[in-house]
N, C-alpha and C positions, 0 to 999 in steps of 0.2 A: 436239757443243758444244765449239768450239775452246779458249773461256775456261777448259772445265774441266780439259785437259787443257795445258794452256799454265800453269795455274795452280801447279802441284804443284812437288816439289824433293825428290828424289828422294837427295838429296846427306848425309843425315841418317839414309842405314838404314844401319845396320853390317855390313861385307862380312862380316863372324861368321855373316852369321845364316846363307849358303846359298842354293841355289838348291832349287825347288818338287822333289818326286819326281817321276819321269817318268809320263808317260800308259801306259805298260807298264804298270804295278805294280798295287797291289789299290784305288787310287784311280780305276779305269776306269768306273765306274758314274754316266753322263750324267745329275744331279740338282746341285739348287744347293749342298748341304753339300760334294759331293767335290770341285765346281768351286772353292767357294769355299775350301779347304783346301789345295789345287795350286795354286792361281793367286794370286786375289785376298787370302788372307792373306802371303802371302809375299813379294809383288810391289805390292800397290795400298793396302792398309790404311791405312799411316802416312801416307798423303795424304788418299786418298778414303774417309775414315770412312762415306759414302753407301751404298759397297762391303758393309758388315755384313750386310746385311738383301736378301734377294730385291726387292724391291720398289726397293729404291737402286739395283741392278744393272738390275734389266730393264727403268729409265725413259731406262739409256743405252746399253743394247746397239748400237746404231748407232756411236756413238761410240767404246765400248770397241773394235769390231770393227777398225773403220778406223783409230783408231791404233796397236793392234797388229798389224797388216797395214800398216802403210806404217812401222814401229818404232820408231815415236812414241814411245811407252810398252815396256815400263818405261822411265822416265826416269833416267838417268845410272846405268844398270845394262846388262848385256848384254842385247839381247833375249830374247824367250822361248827357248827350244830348240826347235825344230820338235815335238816329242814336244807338248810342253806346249803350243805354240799350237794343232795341231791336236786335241788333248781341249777347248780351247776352243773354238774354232770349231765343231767336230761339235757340242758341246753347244747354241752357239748357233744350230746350223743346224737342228738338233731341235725348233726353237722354247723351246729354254729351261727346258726342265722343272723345274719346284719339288723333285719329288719324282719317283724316277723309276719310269718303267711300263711297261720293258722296251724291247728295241731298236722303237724307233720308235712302239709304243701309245698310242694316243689321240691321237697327235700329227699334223698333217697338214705334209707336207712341204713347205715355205718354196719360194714360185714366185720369188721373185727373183733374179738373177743376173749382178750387173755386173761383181764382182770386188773389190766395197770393201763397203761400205755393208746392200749385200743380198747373200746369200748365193746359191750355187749351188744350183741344184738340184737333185735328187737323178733323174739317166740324161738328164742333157743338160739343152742351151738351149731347149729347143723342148717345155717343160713342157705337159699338155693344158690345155685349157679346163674349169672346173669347171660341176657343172651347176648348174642355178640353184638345186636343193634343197640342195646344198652352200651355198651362201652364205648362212650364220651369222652373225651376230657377231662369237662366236668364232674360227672362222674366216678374217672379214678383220681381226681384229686381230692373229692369230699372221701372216697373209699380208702386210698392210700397214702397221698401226699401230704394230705395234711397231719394226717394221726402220724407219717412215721418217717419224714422226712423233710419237712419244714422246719423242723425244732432245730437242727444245724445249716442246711443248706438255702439261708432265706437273709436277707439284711439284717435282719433280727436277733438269727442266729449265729452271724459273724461269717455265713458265707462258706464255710466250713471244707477244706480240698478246693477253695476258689473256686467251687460252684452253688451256682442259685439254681434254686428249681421253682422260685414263685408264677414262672408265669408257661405257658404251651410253649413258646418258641423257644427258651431256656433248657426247657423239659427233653426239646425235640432234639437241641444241639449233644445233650449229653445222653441219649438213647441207648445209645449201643453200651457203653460203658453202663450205663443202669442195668439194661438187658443181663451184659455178667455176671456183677455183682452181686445183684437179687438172684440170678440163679445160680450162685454159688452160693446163696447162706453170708456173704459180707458185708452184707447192707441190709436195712438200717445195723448201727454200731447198737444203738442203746434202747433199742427195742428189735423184738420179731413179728413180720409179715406172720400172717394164718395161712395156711394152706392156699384159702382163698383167695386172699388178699396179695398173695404170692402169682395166685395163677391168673387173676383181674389185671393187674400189670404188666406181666408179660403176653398175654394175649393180646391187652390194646397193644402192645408194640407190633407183635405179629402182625394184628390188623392194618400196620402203617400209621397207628396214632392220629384215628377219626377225632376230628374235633365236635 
């Protein structure tokens, strides 16, 4: 979301206050409290009050990503330090974790990978095909929803064509119109589905949208 991040003014923090501690230190633990302790209080707060709450974070994780990766953000500060961007990015590549469950548990590793928007994925571009009993809900929401489709179509995002997709039965109601759009190339507007991540989607719909 351009607007939100075009919006801010970043000119109003006090150089007093510091830069985050580094990704070295005992804040290395991939959950939204440590994340938001190194990063987001120190760097995002004073603008993006949204920022507080897991829920405000992960309706713009696309967003967040891509303007600290093209050093959008932080605004009229230095960029992150490499330390610190990449404790965010692993975080977010981890799909995000609220709470954390160990390196990598419970998490399934994020198939997208264009270099902005979706993340890499984890032993290359050439990620497998998942089987069809993989295809969850869950699943395509940490795989697609959230990297490329929550950043408009979410509270957060302003709801965006008056549709949300935060939750399954949101998701269910506007199926079929997803269904076209992703397979015409119209959806997402400000990022692209991988190949994969194009075919992960419309399969779970073929499938009936196994929960």
């Amino acid at each position: 979301m351009s607007w939100l991040w075009l919006a801010c003014d970043y000119s109003t923090v006090k150089s007093s206050q510091g830069g985050a501690p580094s990704a070295s230190n005992g804040l290395s633990t991939l959950d939204f409290q440590s994340v938001k302790q190194q990063i987001f209080i120190p760097y995002c707060l004073s603008c993006h009050s949204s920022f507080q709450t897991y829920a405000g974070v992960k309706a713009q994780l696309a967003a967040i990503r891509d303007a600290v990766a093209t050093s959008r953000m932080p605004k009229n500060q230095a960029p992150l330090s490499a330390a610190d961007r990449d404790f965010l990015f692993n975080w977010i590549d981890a799909g995000a974790p609220e709470v954390s469950t160990g390196a990598g548990a419970g998490t399934p590793p994020v198939v997208g990978g264009d270099g902005g928007n979706n993340p890499q994925p984890p032993g290359g571009n050439n990620p497998s095909k998942p089987a069809d009993s993989d295809l969850t809900y869950q699943f395509v929401k940490i795989q697609v929803l959230d990297m490329a489709c929550l950043t408009c179509h979410s509270a957060a995002g302003g709801n965006k064509g008056r549709v949300n997709l935060e939750t399954y039965f949101n998701v269910q109601q506007n199926a079929e119109e997803i269904y076209e759009t992703v397979s015409r190339d119209e959806m997402p507007l400000r990022t692209k589905l991988t190949p994969l991540q194009k075919e992960i989607l419309l399969r779970w719909i073929d499938l009936g949208m196994p929960q």
